[in-house]
C-alpha positions in Angstrom: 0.0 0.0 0.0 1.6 3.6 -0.9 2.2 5.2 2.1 0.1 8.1 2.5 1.6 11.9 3.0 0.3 13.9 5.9 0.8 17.7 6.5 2.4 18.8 9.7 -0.1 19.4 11.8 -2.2 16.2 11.0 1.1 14.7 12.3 0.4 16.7 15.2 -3.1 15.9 15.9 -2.0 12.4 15.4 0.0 12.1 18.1 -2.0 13.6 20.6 -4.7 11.8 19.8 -2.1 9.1 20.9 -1.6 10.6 24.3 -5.0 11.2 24.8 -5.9 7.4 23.6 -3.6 6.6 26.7 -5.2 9.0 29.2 -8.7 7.5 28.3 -7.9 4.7 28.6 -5.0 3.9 31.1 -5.6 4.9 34.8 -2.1 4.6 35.5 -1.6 7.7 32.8 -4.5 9.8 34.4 -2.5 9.1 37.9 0.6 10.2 36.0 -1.0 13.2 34.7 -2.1 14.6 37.6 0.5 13.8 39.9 2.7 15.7 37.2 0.3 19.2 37.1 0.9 18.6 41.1 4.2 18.5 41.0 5.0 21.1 39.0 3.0 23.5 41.0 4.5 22.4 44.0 7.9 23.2 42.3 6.7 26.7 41.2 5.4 27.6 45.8 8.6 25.7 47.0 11.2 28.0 44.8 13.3 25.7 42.7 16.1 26.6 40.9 16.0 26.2 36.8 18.4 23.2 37.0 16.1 21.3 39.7 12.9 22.6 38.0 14.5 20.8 34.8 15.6 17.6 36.0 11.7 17.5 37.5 10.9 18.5 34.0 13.5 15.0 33.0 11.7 12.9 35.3 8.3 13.5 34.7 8.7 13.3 30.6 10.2 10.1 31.4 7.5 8.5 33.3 5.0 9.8 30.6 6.7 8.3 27.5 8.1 4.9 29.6 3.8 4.8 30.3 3.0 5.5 26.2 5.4 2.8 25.6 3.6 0.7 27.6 0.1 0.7 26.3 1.8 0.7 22.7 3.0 -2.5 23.6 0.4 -3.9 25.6 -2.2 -3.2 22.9 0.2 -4.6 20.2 0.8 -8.0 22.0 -3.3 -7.8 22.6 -3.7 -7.1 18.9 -1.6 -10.3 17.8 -1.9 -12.8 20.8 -5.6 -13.3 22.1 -4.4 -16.5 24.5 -2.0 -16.8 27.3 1.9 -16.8 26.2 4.9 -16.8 27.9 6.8 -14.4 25.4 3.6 -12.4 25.6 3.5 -12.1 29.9 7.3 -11.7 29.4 7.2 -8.5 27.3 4.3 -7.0 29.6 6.2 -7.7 32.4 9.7 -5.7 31.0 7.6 -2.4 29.8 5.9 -2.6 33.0 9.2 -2.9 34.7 10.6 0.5 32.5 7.9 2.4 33.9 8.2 1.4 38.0 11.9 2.5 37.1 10.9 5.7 35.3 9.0 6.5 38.3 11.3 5.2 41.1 13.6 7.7 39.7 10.6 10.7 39.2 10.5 10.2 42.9 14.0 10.1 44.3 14.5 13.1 42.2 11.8 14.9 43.6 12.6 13.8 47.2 15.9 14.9 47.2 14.9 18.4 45.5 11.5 19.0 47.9 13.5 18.0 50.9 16.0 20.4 50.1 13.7 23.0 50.2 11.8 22.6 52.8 15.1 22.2 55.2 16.2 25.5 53.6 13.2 27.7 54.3 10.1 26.0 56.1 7.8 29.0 55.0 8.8 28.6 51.3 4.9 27.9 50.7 4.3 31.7 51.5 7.3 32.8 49.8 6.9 34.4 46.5 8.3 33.2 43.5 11.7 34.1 42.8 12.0 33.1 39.2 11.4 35.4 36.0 7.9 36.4 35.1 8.8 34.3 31.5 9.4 31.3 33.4 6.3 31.9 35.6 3.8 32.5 32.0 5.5 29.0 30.6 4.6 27.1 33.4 1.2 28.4 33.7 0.5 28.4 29.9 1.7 24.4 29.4 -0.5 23.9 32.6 -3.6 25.3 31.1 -2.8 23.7 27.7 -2.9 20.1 30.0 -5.8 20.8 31.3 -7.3 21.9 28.7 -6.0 18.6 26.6 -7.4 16.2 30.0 -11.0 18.0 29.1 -10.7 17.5 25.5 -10.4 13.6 26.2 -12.6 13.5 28.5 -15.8 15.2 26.2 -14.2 13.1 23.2 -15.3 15.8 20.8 -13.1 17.3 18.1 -9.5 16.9 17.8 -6.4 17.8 20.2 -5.8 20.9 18.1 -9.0 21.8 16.9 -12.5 21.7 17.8 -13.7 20.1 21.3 -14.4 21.3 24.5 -12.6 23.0 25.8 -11.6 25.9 22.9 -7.9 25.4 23.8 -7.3 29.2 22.2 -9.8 31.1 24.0 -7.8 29.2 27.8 -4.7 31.0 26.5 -5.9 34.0 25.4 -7.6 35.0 28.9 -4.9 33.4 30.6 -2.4 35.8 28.8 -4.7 38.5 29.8 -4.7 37.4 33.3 -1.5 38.1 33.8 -1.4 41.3 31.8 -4.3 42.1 34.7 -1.5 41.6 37.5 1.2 42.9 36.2 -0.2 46.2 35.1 -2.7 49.0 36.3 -2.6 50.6 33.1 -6.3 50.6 31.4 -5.6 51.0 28.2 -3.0 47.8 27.6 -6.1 46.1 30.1 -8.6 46.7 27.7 -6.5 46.0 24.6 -5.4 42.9 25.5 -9.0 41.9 26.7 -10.0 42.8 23.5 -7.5 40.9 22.1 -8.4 37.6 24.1 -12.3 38.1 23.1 -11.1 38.5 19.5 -9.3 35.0 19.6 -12.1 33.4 21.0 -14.6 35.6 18.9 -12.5 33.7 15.3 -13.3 30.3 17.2 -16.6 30.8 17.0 -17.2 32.5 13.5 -14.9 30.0 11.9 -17.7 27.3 13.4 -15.0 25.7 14.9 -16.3 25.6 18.6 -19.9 26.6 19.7 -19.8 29.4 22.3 -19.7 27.4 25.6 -17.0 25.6 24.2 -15.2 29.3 23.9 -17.0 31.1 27.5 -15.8 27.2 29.3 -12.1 27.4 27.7 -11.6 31.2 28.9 -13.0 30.4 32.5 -10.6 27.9 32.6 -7.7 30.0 31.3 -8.3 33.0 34.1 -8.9 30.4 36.8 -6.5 28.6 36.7 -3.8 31.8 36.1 -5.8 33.8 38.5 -5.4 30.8 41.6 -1.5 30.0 40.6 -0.6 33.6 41.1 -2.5 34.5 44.4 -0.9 31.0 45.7 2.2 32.0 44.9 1.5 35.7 46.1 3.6 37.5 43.7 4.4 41.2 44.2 4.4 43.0 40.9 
């Protein structure tokens, strides 16, 4: 059969669709999943450095893919072997086995990093972030873009990068303006930007792409979630 040619962000869809297959359908990913988004808000109130925030960053990728590998093979063997095998049991067993390492290590990792911390400076919960605001937008943007992906595969409607409920744009757009609200006083960039955000969410809707819940559910999601990381974190600005 000739191999057919997709465009880029088919390849895209593609694979989320993969990791959302997994989320659906493995609990061990939806534990994974979660226990990630918790981790890496714990890591944003407890002050790590860059180089601890990226080997947490390591760790957790590593569980996640070790996990996709995992149901890839699981629903291979299931695909070709229908009865009890040796072989079969045998190559469960050793991609189950990658992921209790994968995660052995995720916590070691993050034991020796929290621990740190909390020896250092027992109040670190209150304390405000010291990073960049940069840093502080990426982690909140990729957080909303997780939730918003958990909801998409949860509703099963549309694709990962289009369509679906939540509207992924609109959570992005009003999170951006979120934090335009706390960093700045100035009305005119407030209103601009808010503009800006209902424009997004306003092409969503005209381009029939998602119905107008979809849109008003993605941007609620997109200022809560922004709007509770940084009161947590209490930053001064």
């Amino acid at each position: 059969m000739k191999k057919k040619n997709y465009s880029t962000l088919e390849s895209f869809n593609f694979a989320i669709e993969g990791i959302i297959s997994s989320i659906r359908s493995e609990k061990n990913m939806r534990i994974h999943i979660l226990a990630s988004i918790l981790t890496i808000v714990l890591a944003i109130a407890t002050n790590v450095s860059k180089i601890e925030l990226i080997f947490l960053i390591f760790s957790i990728s590593l569980v996640l893919m070790c996990e996709l590998f995992n149901t890839a093979v699981e629903s291979i063997i299931d695909m070709v072997q229908d009865k009890y095998h040796p072989l079969a049991k045998k190559a469960k067993d050793i991609s189950a086995g990658a992921v209790l390492i994968s995660c052995i290590n995720a916590i070691l990792i993050g034991y020796f990093i929290f621990i740190n911390q909390f020896k250092a400076d027992t109040k670190t919960l209150s304390n405000a972030i010291k990073y960049s605001y940069s840093d502080l937008i990426a982690v909140i943007i990729a957080l909303v873009m997780i939730i918003t992906l958990s909801l998409k595969s949860i509703t099963k409607r549309g694709t990962p990068l289009s369509g679906g409920m939540p509207s992924g744009h609109s959570a992005v757009a009003f999170s951006l303006w979120t934090v335009i609200f706390f960093i700045t006083d100035n009305m005119i960039i407030l209103a601009s930007s808010f503009i800006m955000a209902l424009m997004v969410s306003q092409s969503r809707i005209e381009s029939r792409i998602h119905s107008i819940w979809e849109v008003i559910f993605g941007g609620a999601i997109g200022v809560t979630v922004t709007f509770v990381i940084l009161n947590f974190v209490k930053i001064k600005m």
